[in-house]
Structures are given as C-alpha cells and as structure tokens.
N, C-alpha and C positions, 0 to 999 in steps of 0.2 A: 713307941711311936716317935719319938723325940731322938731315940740313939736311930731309927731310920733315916730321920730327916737329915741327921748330921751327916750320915753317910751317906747320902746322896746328892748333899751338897757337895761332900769333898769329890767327890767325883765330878761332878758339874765344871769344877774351877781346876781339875786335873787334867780334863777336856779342854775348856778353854786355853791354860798356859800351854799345852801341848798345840793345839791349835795357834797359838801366838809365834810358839818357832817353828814351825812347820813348815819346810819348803813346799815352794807351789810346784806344780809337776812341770820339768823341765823338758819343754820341744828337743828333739832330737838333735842333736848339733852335726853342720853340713859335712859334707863329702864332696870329694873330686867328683863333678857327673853329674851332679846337684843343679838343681833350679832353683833360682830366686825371681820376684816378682816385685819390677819396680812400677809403685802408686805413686799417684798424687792424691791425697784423700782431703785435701784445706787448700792452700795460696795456690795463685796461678805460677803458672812459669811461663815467664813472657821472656823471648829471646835467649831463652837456655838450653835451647836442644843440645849444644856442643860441649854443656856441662852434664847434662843425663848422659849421653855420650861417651865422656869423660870415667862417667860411674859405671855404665854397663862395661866399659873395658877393662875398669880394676878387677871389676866381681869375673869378668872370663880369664884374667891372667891368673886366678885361685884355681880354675878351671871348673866354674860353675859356667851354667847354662842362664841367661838370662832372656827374662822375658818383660817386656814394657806395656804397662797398660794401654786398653786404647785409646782412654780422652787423658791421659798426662798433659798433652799438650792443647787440650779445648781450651779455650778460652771464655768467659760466663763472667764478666766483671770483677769482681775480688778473687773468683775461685777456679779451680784448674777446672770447668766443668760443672754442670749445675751438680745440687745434691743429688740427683737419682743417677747421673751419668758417675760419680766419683761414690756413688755406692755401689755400683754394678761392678768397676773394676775390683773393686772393694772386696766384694760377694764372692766376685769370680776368684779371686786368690787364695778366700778364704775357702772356699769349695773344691779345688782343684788340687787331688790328691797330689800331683807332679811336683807341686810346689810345696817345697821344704821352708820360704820364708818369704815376709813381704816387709819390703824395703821401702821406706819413705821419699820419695822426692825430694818433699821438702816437707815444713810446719807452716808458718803463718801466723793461719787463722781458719776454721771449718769441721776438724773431726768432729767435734761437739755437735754438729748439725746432722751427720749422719750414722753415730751409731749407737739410736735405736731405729735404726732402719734395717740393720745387720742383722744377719740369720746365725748364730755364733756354732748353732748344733753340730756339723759336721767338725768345724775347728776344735770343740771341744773333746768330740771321738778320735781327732789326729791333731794334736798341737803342734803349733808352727811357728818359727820366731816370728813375731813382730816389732819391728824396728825404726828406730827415730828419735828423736826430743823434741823441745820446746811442745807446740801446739800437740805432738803424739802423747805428750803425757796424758791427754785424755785416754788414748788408746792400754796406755798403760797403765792405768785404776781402773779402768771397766774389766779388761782382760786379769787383771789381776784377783779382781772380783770373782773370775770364773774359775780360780785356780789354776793357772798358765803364769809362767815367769815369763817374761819379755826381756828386751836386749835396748838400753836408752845408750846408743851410737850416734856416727855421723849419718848424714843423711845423703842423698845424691848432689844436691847443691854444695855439702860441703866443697864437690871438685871443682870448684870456681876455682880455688887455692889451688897452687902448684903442689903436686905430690912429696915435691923434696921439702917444702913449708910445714906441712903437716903429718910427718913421717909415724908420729904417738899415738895419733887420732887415727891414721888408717891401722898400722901393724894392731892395736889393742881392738880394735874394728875385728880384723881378721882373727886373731886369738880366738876371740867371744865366741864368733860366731863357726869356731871350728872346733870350740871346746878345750882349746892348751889352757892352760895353767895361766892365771890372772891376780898378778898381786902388782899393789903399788907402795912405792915408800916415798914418800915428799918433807919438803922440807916444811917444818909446820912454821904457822903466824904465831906472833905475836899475843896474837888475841886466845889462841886457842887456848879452851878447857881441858886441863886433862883427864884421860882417864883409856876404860877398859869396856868394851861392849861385843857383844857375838851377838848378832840376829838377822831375820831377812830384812836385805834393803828395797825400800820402796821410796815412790817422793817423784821430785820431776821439777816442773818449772811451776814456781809461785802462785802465779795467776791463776794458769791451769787447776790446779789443785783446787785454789780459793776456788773457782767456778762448777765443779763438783760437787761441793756444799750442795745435805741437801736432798740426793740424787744417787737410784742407782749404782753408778759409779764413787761414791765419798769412798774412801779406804777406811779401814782400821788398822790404826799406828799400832796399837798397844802391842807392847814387847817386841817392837821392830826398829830399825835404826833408817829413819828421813835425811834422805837425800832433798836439798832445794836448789836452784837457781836462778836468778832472773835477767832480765835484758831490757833497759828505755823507761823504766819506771822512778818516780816521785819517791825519795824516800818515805815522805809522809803515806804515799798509797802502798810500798810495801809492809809497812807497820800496819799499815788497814788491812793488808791479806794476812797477815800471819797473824793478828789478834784473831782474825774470823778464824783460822783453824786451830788457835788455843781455843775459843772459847766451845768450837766443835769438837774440842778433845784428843787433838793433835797430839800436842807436849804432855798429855798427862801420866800417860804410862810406856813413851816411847824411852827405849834404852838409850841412846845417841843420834846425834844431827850431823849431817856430813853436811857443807856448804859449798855448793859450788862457783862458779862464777858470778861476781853481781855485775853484769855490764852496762855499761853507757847510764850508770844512775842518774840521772836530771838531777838538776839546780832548781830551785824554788828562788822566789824573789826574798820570801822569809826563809832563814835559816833552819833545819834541823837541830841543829846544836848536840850532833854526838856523830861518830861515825856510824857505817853502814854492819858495823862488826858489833859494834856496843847496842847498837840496835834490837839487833839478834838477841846477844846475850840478855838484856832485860827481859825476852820475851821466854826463853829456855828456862825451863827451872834448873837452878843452879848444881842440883846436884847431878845433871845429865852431861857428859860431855859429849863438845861439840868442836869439830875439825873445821878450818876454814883453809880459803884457797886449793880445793881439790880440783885439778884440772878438767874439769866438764862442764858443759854449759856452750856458750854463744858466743867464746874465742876460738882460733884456731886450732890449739890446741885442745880439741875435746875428748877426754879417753872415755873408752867404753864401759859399762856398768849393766850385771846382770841383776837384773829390775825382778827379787822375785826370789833370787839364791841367797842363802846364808855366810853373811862374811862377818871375821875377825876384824874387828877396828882396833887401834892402839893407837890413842891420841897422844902423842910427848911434849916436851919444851922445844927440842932439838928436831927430831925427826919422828913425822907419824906412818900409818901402813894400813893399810888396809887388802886381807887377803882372803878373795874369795875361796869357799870350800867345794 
C-alpha cells in the first residue's frame, strides 16, 4: 500500500511539472485575407477616431481585413461604452468565426468589469489571438487560465505616435502576430541577475495582476518566467503589489523575472531610500534571475511578447536574449 502511494504520488508531481512547461494552445497565426477586430473593451476614446484610423490602415497595409466595433467610439463617462455595450463587441469577436483576432484599442481601466460576462465556449473550440497590455493583462490571465496563449502588443492608440518613431513596437507587432521568428538581444542593466531560464512566459502590468488576486483569473507562476511592468505608481504602492503576489506565491517557484518598463514612477514627499531595481531585487528570491530594461510596457518603444509560449532567457553582464520557441 505504501510502495502504491509513492507511485502515485510520483506521478501526480510528474503531471504537475509537465503541466508547469506546458505551452498553452497557440491561436492560429494570421494570414493575408485575414480579419481582425478592433475593441474597445475599458477607457473611452475621446477624440481619436483618426488614431483607430491610423491602426485600421497599418492592419490593411499587412493585407488583413479589418473590422471595428460598434460602440469603440460610445462614450459612457470613464469607459468606451457602458459594460453591456463593450461586452457585446466583446462577445461578438469572440463568437465570429471570420475573425482570426481582437485587437485592443486601447487599456485604461475596465476589462476587469466585464469578463465574467463573457461567453469564452466558442473561443475556446477556435482560439483567437487576443491582444493588448496594460489594463488587457486582465484579459490575458483569464484567457490564460483557459489554456489560450495571447499576444501583449501595441494597442490601437499606440498610432498616436508616428510610425517612423515607433518602427520596433509595430515590425515585432506584425512578426507575433504572423508567426516569423521572435527573438530579442538587449543591452542588459546594471542591476541584472544573472543567470539561465526556459519556460512559458506570463505576467503583464503590476496592478493588474495584484488585482486578480483572489479570482478566477490569479495565474500560477510556478515553473514559468513573469514578465512585469508598471506606469504612474508610488514606489511604496509598487512594493505593496508585489509583496501581495509574493506572498500569493508568485516568486516561489517561478524560474525567472523579465522586467519591463517602470514608467513615470511618482515622488513621494518621504523618500524610498533605494532604487526602483533594488526594490525588485529584495522582493525576488535571489537565486532566480531577473532581466531588467526589456522594452515593453508604456514607452514607445513596446516590443511584442507571446503571453503563453515557451522562451529561452539568458540573462548576462553585457548582453541578454531572449528567444521565443
């Protein structure tokens, strides 16, 4: 009975780490002829027709077919649309066989509000990219949850920016989402830990994540390499999200940390007394490496990242990489 039990534990925990690097089932990557489906599913867009505009003409110059929601441009106080109107576009892209991907508008503030409103069944009988950051991170720990990789890209609003400003963000854009070959090499910080990691990457923006706690949507790290970012936050309150997802068991069995942009960090009247990097690092268990300055996040330059696929990381002194498989 005892020599049973062992063997069925080893099994149990053989399942598990296989489960731990196990890619999530990868949506079909587009084609010339191709449909995509631009949402707004959170913040309004007030006076940016000529920036969705902007985005429906890059996605036809690929020679996809674009289609635009119908309340993108409602207006309903904070949000593109109340919840039931930015569910329904929502619904409908997830439902609409034609459509090979839904593109974000923008983030904000709002996915969190509607999806568990979402019907996910059809999506998960034909997965489709879903695409975005910031506030999408929500979209992309629920979907993630359901066994679907997703695409954390630019958004529509990035075309505020002139195309020749942002050449990184669109081309790695277009790569992802047509399936070329995606590897990056950068110049590493200072800060970085070194080291060696292979696993699927997940993660997103800070908050988001913290706000998943909990929910549904929370992820499990374990034996995967977290991607973070943030934008406009109090170093003391990013210390407050990332303690919540140590102590929800983020850091505990995750291979590596990729670090993306920390933007526009606030000043407090009292000091921090460490950088925004050392910060990090006391929260990381030490023997995990961690990459900082990866271009993604809530600068211009944002490169794309398949949220869900298995990459090689190689953190260095000199130069690090990271290559998707």
């Amino acid at each position: 009975m005892k020599r049973l039990f062992i063997v069925v534990l080893s099994l149990v925990l053989l399942s598990v780490n296989a489960q731990e690097n196990m890619n999530l089932v990868t949506p079909p990557y587009l084609q010339k002829g191709d449909t995509i489906a631009i949402v707004a599913p959170a913040g309004i867009l007030k006076n940016r027709k000529h920036v969705i505009d902007a985005a429906k003409e890059l996605a036809e110059s690929w020679g996809l077919h674009v289609i635009i929601g119908k309340h993108v441009f409602t207006q309903a106080h904070h949000f593109a649309g109340t919840d039931a109107q930015r569910c329904q576009d929502f619904q409908e892209a997830l439902d609409n066989p034609k459509i090979k991907a839904i593109w974000s508008a923008r983030g904000g503030y709002g996915s969190v509000r509607i999806l568990d409103k979402l019907d996910f069944t059809k999506f998960k009988k034909q997965p489709k990219w879903v695409i975005g950051y910031s506030d999408i991170t929500a979209f992309h720990n629920h979907i993630h949850n359901l066994g679907v990789a997703t695409l954390h890209a630019m958004m529509g609003t990035s075309m505020q920016d002139k195309p020749e400003d942002i050449p990184e963000t669109i081309e790695t854009f277009r790569k992802a989402l047509f399936g070329e070959e995606l590897v990056y090499t950068i110049r590493s910080s200072n800060y970085n830990r070194v080291g060696e990691a292979e696993g699927v990457l997940v993660g997103g923006n800070i908050a988001i994540l913290a706000s998943m706690l909990g929910s549904d949507s929370q992820m499990n790290t374990d034996g995967k390499i977290l991607f973070i970012e943030e934008i406009g936050e109090y170093k003391y309150a990013i210390d407050r999200m990332l303690q919540s997802l140590k102590r929800a068991g983020y850091f505990r069995k995750v291979k590596a940390v990729i670090v993306g942009d920390m933007t526009k960090v606030r000043k407090n009247t009292t000091p921090w007394g460490s950088s925004i990097e050392q910060l990090i690092l006391d929260i990381v268990p030490k023997d995990i490496p961690v990459l900082f300055d990866f271009p993604a996040g809530h600068e211009p330059d944002n490169r794309a990242l398949l949220m869900g696929k298995n990459i090689l990381l190689k953190v260095g002194n000199k130069e690090s990489s990271v290559v998707f498989e």
